[in-house]
Every structure is written in C-alpha cells, then in structure tokens.
C-alpha positions as CSV (number, residue, x, y, z in Angstrom):
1,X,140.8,63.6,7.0
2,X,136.9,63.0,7.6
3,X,135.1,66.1,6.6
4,X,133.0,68.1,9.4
5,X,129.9,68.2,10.0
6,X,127.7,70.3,8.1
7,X,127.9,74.0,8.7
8,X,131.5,73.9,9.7
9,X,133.7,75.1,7.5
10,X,136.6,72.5,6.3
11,X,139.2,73.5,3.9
12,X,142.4,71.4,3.5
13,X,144.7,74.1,2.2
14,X,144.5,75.4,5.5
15,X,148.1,75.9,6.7
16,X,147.0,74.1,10.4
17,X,145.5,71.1,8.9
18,X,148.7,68.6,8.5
19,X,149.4,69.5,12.3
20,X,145.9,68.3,13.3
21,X,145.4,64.7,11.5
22,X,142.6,63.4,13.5
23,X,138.9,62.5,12.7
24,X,136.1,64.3,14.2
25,X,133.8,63.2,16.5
26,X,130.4,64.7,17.9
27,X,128.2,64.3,21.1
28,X,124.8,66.1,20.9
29,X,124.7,67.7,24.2
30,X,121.3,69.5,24.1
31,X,119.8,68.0,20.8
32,X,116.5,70.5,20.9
33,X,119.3,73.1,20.9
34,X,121.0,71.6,18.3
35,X,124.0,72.1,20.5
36,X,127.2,69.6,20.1
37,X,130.6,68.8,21.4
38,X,133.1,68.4,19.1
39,X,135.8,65.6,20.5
40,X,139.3,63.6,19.6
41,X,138.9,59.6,20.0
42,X,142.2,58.3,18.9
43,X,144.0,54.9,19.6
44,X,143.4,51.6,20.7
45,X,139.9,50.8,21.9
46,X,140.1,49.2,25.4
47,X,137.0,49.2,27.1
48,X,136.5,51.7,29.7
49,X,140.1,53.2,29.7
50,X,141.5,56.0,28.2
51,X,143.4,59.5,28.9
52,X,141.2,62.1,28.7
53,X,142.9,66.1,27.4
54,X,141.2,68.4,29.3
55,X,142.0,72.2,27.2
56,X,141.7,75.7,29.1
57,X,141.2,79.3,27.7
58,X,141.8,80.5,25.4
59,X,143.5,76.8,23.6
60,X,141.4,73.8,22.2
61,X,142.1,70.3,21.3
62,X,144.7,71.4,18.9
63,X,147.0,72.3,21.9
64,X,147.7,68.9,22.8
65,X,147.7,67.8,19.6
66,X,151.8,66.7,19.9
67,X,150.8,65.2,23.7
68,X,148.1,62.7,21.3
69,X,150.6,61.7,18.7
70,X,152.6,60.5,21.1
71,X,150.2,58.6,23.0
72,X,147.9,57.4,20.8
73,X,149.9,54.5,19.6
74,X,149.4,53.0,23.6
75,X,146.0,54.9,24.6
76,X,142.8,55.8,23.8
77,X,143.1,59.7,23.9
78,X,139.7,61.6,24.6
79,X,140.3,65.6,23.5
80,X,136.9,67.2,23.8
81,X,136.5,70.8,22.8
82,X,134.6,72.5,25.6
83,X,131.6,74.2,24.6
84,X,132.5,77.7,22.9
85,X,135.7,76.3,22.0
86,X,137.3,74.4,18.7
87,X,135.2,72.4,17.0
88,X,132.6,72.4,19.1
89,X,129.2,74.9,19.1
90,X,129.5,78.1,19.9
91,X,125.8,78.9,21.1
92,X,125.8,82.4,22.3
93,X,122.6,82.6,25.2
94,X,124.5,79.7,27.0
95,X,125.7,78.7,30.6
96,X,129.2,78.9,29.9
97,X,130.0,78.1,33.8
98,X,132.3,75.5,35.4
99,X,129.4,73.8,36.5
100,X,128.1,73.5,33.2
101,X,131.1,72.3,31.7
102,X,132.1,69.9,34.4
103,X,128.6,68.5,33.1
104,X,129.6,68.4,29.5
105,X,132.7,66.1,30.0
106,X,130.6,64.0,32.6
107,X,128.1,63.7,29.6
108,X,131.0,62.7,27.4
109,X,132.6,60.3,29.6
110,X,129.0,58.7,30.3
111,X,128.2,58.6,26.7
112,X,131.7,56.3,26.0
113,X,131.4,54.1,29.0
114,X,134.4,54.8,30.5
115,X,135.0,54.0,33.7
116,X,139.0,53.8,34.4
117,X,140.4,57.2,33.4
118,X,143.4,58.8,33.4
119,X,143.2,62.5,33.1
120,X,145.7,65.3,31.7
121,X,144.7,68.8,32.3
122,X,145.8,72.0,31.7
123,X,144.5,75.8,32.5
124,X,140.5,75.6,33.3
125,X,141.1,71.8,32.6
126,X,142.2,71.6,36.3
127,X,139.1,72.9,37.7
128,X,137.0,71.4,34.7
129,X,138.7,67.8,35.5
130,X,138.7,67.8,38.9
131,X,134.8,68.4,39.0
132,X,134.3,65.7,37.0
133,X,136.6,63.4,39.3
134,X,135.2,64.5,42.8
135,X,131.8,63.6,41.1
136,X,133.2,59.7,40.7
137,X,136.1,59.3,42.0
138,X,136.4,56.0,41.5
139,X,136.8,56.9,37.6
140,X,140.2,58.2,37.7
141,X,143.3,56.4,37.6
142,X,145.9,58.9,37.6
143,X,146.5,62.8,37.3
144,X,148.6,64.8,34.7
145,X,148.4,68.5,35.8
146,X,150.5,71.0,33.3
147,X,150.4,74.8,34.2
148,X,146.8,74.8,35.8
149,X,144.7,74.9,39.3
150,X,141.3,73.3,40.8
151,X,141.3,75.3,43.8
152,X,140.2,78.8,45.3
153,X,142.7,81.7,44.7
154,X,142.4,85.1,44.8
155,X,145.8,85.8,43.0
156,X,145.4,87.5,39.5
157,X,147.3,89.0,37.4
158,X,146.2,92.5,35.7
159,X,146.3,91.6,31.5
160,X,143.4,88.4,33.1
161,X,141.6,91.5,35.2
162,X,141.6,93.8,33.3
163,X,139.2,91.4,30.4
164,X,136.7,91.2,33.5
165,X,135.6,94.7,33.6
166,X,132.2,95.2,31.6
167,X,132.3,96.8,28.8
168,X,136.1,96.9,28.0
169,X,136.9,93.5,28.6
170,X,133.9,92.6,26.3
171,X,135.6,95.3,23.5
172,X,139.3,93.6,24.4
173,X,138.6,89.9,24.1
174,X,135.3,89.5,21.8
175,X,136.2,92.7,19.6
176,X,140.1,92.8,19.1
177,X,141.0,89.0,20.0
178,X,143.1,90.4,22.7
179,X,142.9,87.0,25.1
180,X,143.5,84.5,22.2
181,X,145.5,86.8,20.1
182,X,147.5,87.8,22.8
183,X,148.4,84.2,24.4
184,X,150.1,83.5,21.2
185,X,152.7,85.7,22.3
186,X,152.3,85.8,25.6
187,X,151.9,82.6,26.6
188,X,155.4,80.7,24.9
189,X,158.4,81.6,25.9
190,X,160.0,79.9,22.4
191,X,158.7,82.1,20.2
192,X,160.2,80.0,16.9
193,X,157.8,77.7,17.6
194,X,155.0,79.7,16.9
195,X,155.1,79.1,13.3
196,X,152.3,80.6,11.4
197,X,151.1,77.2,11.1
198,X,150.9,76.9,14.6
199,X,149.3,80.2,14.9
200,X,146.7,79.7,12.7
201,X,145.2,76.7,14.5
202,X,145.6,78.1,18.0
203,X,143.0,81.2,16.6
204,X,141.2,79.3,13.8
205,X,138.3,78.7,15.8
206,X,137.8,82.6,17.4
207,X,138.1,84.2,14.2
208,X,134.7,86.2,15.2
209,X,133.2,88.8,17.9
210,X,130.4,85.6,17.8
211,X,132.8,83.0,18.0
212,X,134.9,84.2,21.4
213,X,131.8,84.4,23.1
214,X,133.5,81.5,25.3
215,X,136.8,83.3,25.2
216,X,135.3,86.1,27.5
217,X,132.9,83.9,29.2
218,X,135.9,81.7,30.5
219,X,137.3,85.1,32.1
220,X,134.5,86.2,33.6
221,X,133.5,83.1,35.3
222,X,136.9,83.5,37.3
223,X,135.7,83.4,40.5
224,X,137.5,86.0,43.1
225,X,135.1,86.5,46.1
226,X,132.3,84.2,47.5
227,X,129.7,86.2,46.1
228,X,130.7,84.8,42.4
229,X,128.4,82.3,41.5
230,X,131.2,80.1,40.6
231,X,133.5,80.2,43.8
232,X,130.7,77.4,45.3
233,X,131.9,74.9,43.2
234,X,134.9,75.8,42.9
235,X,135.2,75.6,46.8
236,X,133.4,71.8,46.3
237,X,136.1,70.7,44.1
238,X,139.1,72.7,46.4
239,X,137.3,70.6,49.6
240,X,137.3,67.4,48.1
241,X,140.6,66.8,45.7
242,X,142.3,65.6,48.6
243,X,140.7,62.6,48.4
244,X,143.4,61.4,45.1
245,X,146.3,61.9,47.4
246,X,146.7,57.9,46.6
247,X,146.7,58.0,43.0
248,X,149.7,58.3,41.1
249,X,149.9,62.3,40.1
250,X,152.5,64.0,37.6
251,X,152.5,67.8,38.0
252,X,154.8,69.1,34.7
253,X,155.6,73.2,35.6
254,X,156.2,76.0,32.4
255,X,158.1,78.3,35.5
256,X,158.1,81.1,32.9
257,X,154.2,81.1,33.5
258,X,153.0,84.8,34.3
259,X,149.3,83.4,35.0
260,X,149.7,80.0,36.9
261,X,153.2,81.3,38.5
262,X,155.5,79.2,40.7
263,X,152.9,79.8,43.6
264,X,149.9,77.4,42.0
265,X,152.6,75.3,41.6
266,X,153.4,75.0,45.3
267,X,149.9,74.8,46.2
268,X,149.8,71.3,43.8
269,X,152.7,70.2,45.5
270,X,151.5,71.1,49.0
271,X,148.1,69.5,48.2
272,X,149.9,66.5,47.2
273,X,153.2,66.0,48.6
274,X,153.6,62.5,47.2
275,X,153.5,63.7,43.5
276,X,156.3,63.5,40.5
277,X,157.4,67.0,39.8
278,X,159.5,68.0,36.9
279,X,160.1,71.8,36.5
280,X,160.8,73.3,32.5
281,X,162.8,76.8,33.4
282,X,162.3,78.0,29.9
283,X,158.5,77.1,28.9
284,X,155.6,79.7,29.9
285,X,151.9,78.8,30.1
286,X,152.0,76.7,26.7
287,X,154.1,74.4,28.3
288,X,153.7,71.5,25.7
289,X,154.2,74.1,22.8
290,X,157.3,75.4,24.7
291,X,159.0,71.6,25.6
292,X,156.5,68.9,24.3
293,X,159.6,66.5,22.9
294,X,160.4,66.6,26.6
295,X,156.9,66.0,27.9
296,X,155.6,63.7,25.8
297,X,158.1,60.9,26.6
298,X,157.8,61.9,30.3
299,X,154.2,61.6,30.5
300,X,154.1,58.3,28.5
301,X,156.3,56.8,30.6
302,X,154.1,57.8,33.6
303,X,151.5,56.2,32.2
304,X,152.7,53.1,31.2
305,X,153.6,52.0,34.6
C-alpha cells in the first residue's frame, strides 16, 4: 500500500490494514492552511462518472470499505474522508458545519471533473450529499440512502442529546471517546463482526481529545430549532430534494437503528414513493457492517442497470 503523506502515521502491522487495501489520495482544500482531504479513487476511470461514499459520524472511509470492494471492479468509487475525519486533517479552529462540508465534496467533485454521479450515503452523508446535489442537480444519476436523513427533524434520541450539552458532551465525546467508542457497540446489532480488527479501524483515526474535535463538532451542529445556524440549510436541502423524485433511488434500512429509527425511514419513502426499499430486520445503524454480503450485490445490481 502507498505510504501517507508526511506527518501521518503509517504502520503496516496494524491489525486494520489488510481490511483497508486502497491507495491514498489528497485534495488541498485551503493550501495557506495547509488543510487537506484525504480521499478513496478506486476502479475504472470513465470520465465524469463515478459512485461517490458519502461517511457520517462518528465512521470514515473505512466503513464502506466492503461496499468498494465490491464495486470497484465496475465503478470508479470516490470515498472522501470529511474534514476531521480518517485520513483527512483534523484542524481544530475550523467551520466544521454542513455548509462547509457540502463545500468540501463540491470542491472534490469539481477538482475530478465529474459530472454524472451516482451517490451512496449514509448518516450525515444524507444531508452532506444532498447539499451537494441540490447545488447541481444535473450531477447526480442515482441515490443510495443507508440508515441516514437530509431533512429537518426534531426527533432525537437522549445518548445523541446528551453529547450536545457544553461542557459534558465536550468531556463525553472528545475526553472518553464516548460517540466513537460507543457506536462500536451500539451501533451493530452482530456483534461477531466487530472483530478487533474491525474495531481498530473504525477508532484509529480518533485516538485523541485533538483528533475528535470533528466527532463533537458533527453533534453539535445537529440542528433542532430554527435558531441553529445550521437548520437554514438544512431547510434548503429538505425544500429542494424533491426535485430527484425522477431518478432511480435505493433506500437500504438497518430497522434495528436506535438513531435513524423506522420513522426517517418512512419520511424517505414518503418523500419518494417511487423508490426500491429493502428492509434488514437484524442490522442497526452499521448497516453494511451488520449485512454487507447482502448489500453489496443489491446495490451493484442497482447500479448496473
């Protein structure tokens, strides 16, 4: 595998490594910052196509890392890691908003020329996605969505609320991992297949108070009333998705999900009536860690039509 770039640590006897066998990639984002996103580019080159992975919180590229495998022997596959996340910096006086990261993948999109996209998106990749899409529409192709939202809710639930209160939700999430160290648990409903292996990568990047600076950041920019400065553009994206009521959609459900329950699910469906639905009873939030052999095959298939 290509070594990192300097300043990022890279050790192959790491026990995550053989599950992650891609070559990194870099866009400089803000180069007087010195800021860059890290990103996965694997597959055939066709120009101005691929499937862009879009990650949530507290996951990284690494989570779809079974979805590319499968894949990449079709399609280009774009993973980037969002700013704060993976491979990618983790600058701590930052934006970390949805506006900013929406930006990002625009930025990333832009820099590769591609203009015919197909986009697979779970947790804050919905919302991240989405922004992107009702930007230029006319980019995207078709729609994956797996256990995620890109509209205005005011639905919570506690373990998520309690991380937003100042203070403690700072000493939970940046202090004692409790987001990402929790979701490892939480989050699967298999719990054999969180093998230490597996483990290891889903945490390698927050292994600091510094480095989960985007962990906490995600959480807070929740938006739950309209005084948030995130619920505008949140609202933007809820107005206008609509508008890709035409384009093929796939909505693939973990219904063991405590976060994005059965009810985001409905909202999908009622958004777009037209869409495939399949339903996996026994995944949770990590829906391709939970039933990716089932998934994978599914969502290829999709896309090869």
């Amino acid at each position: 595998m290509t070594n990192l770039q300097p300043g990022n640590k890279w050790k192959p006897d790491k026990p995550w490594h053989p599950l992650y066998p891609f070559d990194p990639h870099y866009l400089q984002l803000c180069p007087e910052k010195h800021i860059s996103m890290h990103y996965l580019d694997e597959g055939p080159r066709t120009d101005g196509r691929a499937v862009v992975l879009l990650h949530g919180n507290p996951t990284w590229s690494f989570y779809y890392r079974n979805l590319i495998l499968a894949l990449r022997n079709d399609f280009r596959c774009i993973a980037p890691d969002h700013i704060g996340c993976g491979l990618s910096d983790k600058p701590q006086d930052y934006p970390y908003t949805l506006k900013q990261h929406i930006d990002n993948v625009e930025s990333l999109l832009d820099s590769l020329k591609l203009d015919d996209v197909d986009l697979i998106l779970h947790d804050w990749g919905g919302a991240i996605g989405m922004g992107a899409a009702v930007r230029k529409p006319k980019r995207i192709r078709r729609i994956v969505a797996l256990n995620t939202a890109a509209f205005l809710s005011t639905r919570i639930p506690l373990r998520i609320a309690v991380c937003k209160i100042p203070i403690l939700g700072e000493i939970a999430v940046r202090g004692l991992n409790g987001f990402a160290g929790a979701a490892i648990h939480m989050a699967v409903e298999h719990k054999e297949r969180m093998t230490p292996a597996v483990k290891a990568g889903l945490l390698a990047p927050y292994n600091s108070w510094k480095n989960r600076i985007a962990t906490l950041r995600f959480v807070q920019d929740i938006p739950m009333k309209p005084s948030h400065p995130t619920w505008a553009t949140l609202k933007q994206i809820d107005d206008s998705i609509a508008q890709f009521s035409d384009r093929p959609i796939f909505i693939g459900w973990g219904m063991k999900d405590w976060c994005f329950n059965e009810s985001f699910l409905k909202t999908w469906i009622e958004r777009f009536p037209k869409a495939e639905v399949e339903r996996y009873d026994d995944a949770g939030h990590y829906v391709i860690e939970d039933a990716h052999e089932r998934i994978a095959p599914r969502v290829l298939e999709f896309l090869k039509r």
